[in-house]
C-alpha positions in Angstrom: 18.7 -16.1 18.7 21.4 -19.0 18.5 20.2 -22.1 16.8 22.9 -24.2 18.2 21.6 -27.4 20.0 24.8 -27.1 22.0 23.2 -26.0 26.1 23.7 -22.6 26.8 23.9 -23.7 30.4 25.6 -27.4 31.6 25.6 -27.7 34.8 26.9 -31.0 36.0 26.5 -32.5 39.7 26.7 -29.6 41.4 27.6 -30.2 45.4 27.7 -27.8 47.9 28.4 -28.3 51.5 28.5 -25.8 54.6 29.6 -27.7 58.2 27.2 -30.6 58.1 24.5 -29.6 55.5 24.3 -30.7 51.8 23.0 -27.7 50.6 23.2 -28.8 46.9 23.4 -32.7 46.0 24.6 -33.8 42.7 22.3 -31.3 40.6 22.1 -31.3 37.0 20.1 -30.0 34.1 20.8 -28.0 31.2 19.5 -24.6 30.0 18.8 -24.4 26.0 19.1 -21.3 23.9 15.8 -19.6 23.5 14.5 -21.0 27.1 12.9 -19.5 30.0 13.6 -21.8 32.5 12.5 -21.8 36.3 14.2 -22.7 39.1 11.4 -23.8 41.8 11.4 -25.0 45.4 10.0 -24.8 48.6 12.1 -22.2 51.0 15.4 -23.9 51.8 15.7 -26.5 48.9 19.1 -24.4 48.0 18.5 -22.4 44.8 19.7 -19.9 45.4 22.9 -21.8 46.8 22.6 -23.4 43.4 22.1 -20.0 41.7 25.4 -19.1 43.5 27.2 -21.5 42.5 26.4 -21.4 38.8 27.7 -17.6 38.7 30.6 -17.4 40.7 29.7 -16.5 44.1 30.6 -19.9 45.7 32.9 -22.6 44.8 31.6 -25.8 44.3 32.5 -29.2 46.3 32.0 -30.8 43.5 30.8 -30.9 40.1 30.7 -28.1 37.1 29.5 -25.6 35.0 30.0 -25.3 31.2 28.5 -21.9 29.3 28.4 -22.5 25.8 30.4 -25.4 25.7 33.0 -23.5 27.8 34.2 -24.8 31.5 33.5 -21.9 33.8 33.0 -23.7 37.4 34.2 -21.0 39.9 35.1 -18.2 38.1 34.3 -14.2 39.6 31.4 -13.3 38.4 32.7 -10.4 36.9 34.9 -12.6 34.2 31.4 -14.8 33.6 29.2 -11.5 33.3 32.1 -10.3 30.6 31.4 -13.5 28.8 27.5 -13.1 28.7 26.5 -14.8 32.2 24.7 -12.5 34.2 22.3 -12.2 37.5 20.7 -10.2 39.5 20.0 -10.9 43.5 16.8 -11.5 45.9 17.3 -7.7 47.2 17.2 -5.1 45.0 20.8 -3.6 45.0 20.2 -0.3 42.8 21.7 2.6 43.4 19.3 4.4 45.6 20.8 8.0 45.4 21.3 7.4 40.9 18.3 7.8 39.0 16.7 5.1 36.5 18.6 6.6 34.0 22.3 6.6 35.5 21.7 3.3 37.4 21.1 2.0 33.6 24.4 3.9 32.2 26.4 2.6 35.0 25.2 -1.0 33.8 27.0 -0.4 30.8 29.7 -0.8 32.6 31.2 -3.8 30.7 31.0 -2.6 27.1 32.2 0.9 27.7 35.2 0.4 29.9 38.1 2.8 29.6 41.8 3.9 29.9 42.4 6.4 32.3 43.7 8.6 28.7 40.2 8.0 27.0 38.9 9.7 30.7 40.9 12.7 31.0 41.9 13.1 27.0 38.2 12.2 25.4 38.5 11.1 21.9 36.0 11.1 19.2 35.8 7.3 19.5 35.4 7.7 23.0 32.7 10.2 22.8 30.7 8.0 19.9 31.0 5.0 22.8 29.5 7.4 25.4 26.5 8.5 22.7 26.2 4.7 22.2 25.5 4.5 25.8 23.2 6.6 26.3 21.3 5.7 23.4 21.5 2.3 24.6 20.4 3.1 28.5 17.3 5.0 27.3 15.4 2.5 25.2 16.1 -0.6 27.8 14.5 1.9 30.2 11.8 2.4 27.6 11.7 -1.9 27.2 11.4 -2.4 30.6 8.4 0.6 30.5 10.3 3.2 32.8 10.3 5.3 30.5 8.3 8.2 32.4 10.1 7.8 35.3 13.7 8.1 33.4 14.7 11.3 35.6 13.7 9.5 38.8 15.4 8.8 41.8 15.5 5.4 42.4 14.9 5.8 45.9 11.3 7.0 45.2 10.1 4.0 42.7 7.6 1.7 43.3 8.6 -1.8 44.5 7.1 -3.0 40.9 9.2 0.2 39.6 12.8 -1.0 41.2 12.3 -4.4 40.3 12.0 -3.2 36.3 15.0 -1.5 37.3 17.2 -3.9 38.5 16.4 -6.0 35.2 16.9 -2.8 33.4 20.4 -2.8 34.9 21.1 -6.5 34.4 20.4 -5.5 30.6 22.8 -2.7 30.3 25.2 -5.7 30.8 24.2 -7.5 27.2 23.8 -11.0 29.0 23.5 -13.9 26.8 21.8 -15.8 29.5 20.1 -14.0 32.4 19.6 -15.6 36.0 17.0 -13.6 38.0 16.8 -14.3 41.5 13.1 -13.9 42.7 12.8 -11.1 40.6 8.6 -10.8 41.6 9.6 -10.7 45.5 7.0 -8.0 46.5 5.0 -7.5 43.5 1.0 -7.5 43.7 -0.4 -9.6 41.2 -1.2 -7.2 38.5 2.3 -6.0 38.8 3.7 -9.8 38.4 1.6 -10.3 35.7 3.2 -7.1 33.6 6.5 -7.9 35.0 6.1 -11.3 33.0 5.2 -10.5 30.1 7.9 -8.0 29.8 10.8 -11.2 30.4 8.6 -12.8 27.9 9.2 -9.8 25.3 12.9 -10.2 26.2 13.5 -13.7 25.2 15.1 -14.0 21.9 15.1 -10.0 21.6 17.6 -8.9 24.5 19.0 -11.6 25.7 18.9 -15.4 24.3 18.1 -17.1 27.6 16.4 -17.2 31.2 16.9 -19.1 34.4 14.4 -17.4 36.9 14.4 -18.4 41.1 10.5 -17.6 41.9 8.4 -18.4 45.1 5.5 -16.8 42.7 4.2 -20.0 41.1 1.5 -18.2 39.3 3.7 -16.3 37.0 6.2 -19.2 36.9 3.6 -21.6 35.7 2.5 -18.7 33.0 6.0 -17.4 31.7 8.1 -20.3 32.2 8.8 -23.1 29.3 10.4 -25.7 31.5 10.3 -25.9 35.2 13.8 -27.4 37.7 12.2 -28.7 41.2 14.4 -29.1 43.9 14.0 -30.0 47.8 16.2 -30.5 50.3 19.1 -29.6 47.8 18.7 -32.4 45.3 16.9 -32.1 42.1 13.0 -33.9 42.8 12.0 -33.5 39.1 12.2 -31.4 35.7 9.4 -30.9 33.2 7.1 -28.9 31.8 4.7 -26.5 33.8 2.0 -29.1 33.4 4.0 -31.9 34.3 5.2 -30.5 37.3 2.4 -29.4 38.8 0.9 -33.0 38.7 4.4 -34.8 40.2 3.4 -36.5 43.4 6.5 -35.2 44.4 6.2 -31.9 44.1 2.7 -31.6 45.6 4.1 -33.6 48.7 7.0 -31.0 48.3 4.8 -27.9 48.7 1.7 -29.5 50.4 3.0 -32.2 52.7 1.7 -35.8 53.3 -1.7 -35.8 53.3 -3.3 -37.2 56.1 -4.1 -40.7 56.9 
């Protein structure tokens, strides 16, 4: 795990705008190595507009993004997942037809890419890559606890099952900092609670950082170091889970005004 106290993650004033709507107002906060951060909200506040915005998928209005130190405000996503930056998405997008074990292998993607020589004219360099792989797909499967279903189809796992998965895949890509959006969507509460520890057993192991989108405030309260809070798409307040949970703010946020 790095040990720089340089942020992993900078994001600067982030604004984005769609017609008439501010759906992100001049957020900042910064994402050290070693953290699991959340990224919390009532439905709407625009994280996952924020999310989007961090990782390529929409330009900014204004604002920027620095990953270790390094200016990366609208960049493709596939250039920041090359670099370390890497996220997964509110549906799970697995490849239904693949089973756990190819959807992992074609995560690896980005560190086995090839000519189309190495393809059709196989070296032995090529073929020690490939053994890498493979090696490399079956104990993330066995990390994330799929290991009895590594023969699988994906389209026969469990919700709790394809949502291992999809982290599973996200892993094949050796992120530096992962960004998992709602990655609990569907899970029962025993399920969350295993899914959490397993990010937990990640942290400083397979990948150096977290930023997590969650509507499951149980498990974010229980996994989650620092917690971001926005509504209406500013930032309301930043803390730890204890913190948080006590900010006037947020309870107004989630609750309402009470009555008079």
């Amino acid at each position: 795990m790095s040990t720089s106290s340089q942020p992993m993650l900078a994001v600067q004033g982030l604004c984005k705008t769609f017609g008439g709507l501010k759906a992100v107002q001049d957020i900042s906060f910064d994402i050290m190595p070693g953290e699991l951060v959340g990224l919390i909200g009532p439905n709407g506040a625009g994280k996952t507009t924020c999310f989007n915005l961090i990782t390529g998928f929409y330009k900014p209005d204004g604002g920027r993004v620095l990953f270790c130190g390094e200016e990366i405000t609208g960049k493709a996503p596939h250039t920041l997942a090359r670099r370390g930056l890497v996220r997964s998405f509110q549906k799970t997008n697995v490849l239904r037809a693949l089973t756990a074990f190819e959807n992992v292998l074609a995560g690896h993607y980005l560190a086995a890419r090839q000519s189309l020589m190495d393809i059709f004219l196989p070296r032995a360099h090529v073929r020690h890559t490939e053994q890498k792989v493979r090696e490399s797909a079956a104990s993330i499967i066995d990390i994330m606890g799929l290991s009895h279903r590594i023969n699988t189809p994906a389209s026969v796992l469990s919700c709790g099952e394809l949502r291992l998965l999809e982290v599973a895949v996200a892993l094949a890509a050796k992120p530096r900092l992962l960004m998992l959006d709602e990655p609990a969507a569907g899970l029962n509460s025993q399920e969350a609670r295993v899914f959490g520890q397993i990010l937990q057993r990640l942290l400083g192991t397979h990948v150096e950082s977290m930023v997590i989108v969650e509507h499951n405030m149980h498990l974010m309260m229980e996994i989650c170091r620092r917690l971001v809070v926005m509504n209406f798409g500013q930032k309301l307040t930043e803390g730890t889970p204890e913190a948080v949970q006590r900010h006037p703010q947020v309870i107004e946020a989630y609750l309402g005004k009470a009555s008079a």
